[in-house]
N, C-alpha and C positions, 0 to 999 in steps of 0.2 A: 737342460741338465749340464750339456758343457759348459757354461759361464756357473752354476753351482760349484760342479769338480775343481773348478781353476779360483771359485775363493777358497775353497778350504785347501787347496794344495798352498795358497799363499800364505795361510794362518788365521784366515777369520775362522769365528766361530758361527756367528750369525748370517747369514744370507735374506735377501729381500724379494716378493716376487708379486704379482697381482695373479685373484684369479677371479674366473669369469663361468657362467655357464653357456652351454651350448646349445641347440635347439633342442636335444633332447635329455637337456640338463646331466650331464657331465660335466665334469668341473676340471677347466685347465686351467695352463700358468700362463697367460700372454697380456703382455702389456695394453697394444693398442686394442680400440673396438672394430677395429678391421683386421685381415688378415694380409692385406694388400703390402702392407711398406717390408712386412719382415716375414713372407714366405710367395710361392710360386703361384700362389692363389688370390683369389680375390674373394671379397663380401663380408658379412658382419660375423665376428664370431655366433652370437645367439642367434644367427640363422642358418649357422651350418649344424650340421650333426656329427657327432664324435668321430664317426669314420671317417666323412671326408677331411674334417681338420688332420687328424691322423697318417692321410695323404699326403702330406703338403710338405713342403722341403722348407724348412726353418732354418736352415743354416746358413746358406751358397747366397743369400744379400750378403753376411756380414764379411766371411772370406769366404773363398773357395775349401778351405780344407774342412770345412764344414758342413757340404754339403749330406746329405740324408741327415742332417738333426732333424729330429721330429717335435712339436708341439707336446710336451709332457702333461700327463694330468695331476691332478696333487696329489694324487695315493703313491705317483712314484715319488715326490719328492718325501711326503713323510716319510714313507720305505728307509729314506736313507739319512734320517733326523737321528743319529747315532754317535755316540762316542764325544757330549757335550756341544752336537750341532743343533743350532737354535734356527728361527724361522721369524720373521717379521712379514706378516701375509696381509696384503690388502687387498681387501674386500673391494674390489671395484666397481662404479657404477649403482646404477639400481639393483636392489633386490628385494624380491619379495621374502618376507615373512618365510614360507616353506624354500626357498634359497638359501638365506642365512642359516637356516637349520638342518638343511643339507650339507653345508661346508662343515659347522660343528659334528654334525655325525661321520663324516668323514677323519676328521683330526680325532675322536672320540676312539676310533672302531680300529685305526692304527696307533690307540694308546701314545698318544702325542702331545695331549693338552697341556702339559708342562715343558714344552719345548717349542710351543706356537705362543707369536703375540699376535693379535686383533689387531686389523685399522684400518679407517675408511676415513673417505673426505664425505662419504655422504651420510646426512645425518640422521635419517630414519633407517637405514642400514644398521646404524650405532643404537638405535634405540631397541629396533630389534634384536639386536645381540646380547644387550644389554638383559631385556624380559627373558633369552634363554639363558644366557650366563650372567646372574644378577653379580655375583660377588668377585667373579674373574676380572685382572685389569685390560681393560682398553685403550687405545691410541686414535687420538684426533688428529687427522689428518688436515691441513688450510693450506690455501695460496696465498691469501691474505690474512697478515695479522689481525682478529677484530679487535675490538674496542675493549672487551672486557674480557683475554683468554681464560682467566682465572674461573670466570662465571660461568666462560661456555662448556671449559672442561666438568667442572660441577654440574652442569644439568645434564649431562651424558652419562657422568663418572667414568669421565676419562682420566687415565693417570699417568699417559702421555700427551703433547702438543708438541704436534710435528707439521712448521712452514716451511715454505721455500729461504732457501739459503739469503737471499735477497733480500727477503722479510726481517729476518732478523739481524743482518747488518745495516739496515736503516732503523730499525728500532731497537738496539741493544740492551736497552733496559729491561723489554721482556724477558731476560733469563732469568735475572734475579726477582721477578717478579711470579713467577711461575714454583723458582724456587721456594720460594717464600710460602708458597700454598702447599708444597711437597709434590709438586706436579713435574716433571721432567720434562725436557725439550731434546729434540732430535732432527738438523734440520736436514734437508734435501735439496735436491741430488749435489753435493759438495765434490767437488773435482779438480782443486785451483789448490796449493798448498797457502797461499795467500790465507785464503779462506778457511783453510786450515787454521792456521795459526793462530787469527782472528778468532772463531771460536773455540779454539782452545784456552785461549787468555780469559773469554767471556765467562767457562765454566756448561757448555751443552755437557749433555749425557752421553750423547751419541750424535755420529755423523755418517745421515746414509751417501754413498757416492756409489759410482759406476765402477772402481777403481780402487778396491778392498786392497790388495796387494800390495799400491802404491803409496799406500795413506798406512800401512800397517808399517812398511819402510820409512815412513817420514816420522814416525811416532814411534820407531826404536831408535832412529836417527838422534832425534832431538832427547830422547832420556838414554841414552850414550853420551852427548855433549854435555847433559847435567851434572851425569855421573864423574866426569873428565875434570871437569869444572871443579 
């Protein structure tokens, strides 16, 4: 929840997060499928249970002044989906059918579905989302560009297509190609102004990064210098 607090104190609107369930199907917000790299604990998320994750000191790898952050669940982050704050939520990993539908009742039940976006790199995940929220948009998550994004978004109905930053500076034609079908792109994790810049001149929609603040300074930076201009 401290790295949420600290983009919207910088000026984002949107914040990014994954979430997971747990052995006893609770639903948090942690990146990795272990708990090991970024809290005091060890083992898989989906084999612990809500409590003991809830134990765990989440903060004190990244600095010290952070120590007791706790592992949030997502009902607190909707909680605090207020005042024009948006939510870009990937679906991580596997999920079953009554998984996916659990997340949706949760975004549901804190009146949130218009301020949550869908996305997942897995693709039966998406379809299941898909059979509960037929006409709501989705986001395609990849590492690899494939071969025909246009097509792959269409058989999801996804109405985003979101690769690694990487991907899309070796294949740059993909924007306009995406654009083309009215399909948007958003790539990841973006952290380099270089890279910045780069898709910015390309025309992405969005650019997820670690470093909201920094990229929000580079981007009044640069329409300040237009304006000057």
């Amino acid at each position: 929840m401290a790295a949420f607090h600290a983009a919207w104190a910088a000026g984002a609107c949107w914040v990014e997060t994954d979430v997971q369930p747990t052995a006893d199907d609770a639903l948090v917000l942690i990146h990795d499928d272990a708990v090991d790299r970024t809290t005091d604990g060890t083992g898989l998320v989906r084999a612990l249970a809500r409590s003991a994750l809830a134990a765990l000191d989440a903060g004190a790898w990244f600095d010290v002044s952070f120590t007791g952050t706790r592992i949030p669940a997502l009902q607190e982050l909707l909680a605090e989906l207020t005042g024009g704050r948006r939510l870009l939520l990937e679906i991580k990993g596997e999920h079953t059918a009554e998984q996916v539908a659990a997340i949706v009742a949760a975004i549901r039940a804190a009146n949130a579905a218009d301020r949550v976006f869908l996305q997942s790199f897995d693709v039966p995940v998406l379809r299941r989302l898909r059979a509960i929220l037929p006409e709501e948009p989705i986001g395609l998550l990849v590492e690899i560009i494939g071969d025909d994004p246009v097509a792959d978004c269409h058989d999801l109905g996804a109405v985003t297509y979101n690769p690694d930053v990487a991907e899309v500076l070796r294949r740059p034609d993909v924007v306009a190609e995406l654009h083309r079908a009215g399909i948007a792109i958003q790539p990841w994790f973006v952290n380099d102004p270089d890279q910045w810049a780069a898709l910015t001149k390309l025309g992405v929609d969005g650019i997820i990064t670690d470093d909201p603040g920094a990229l929000l300074a580079w981007q009044s930076g640069r329409m300040a210098g237009r304006t000057e201009t």
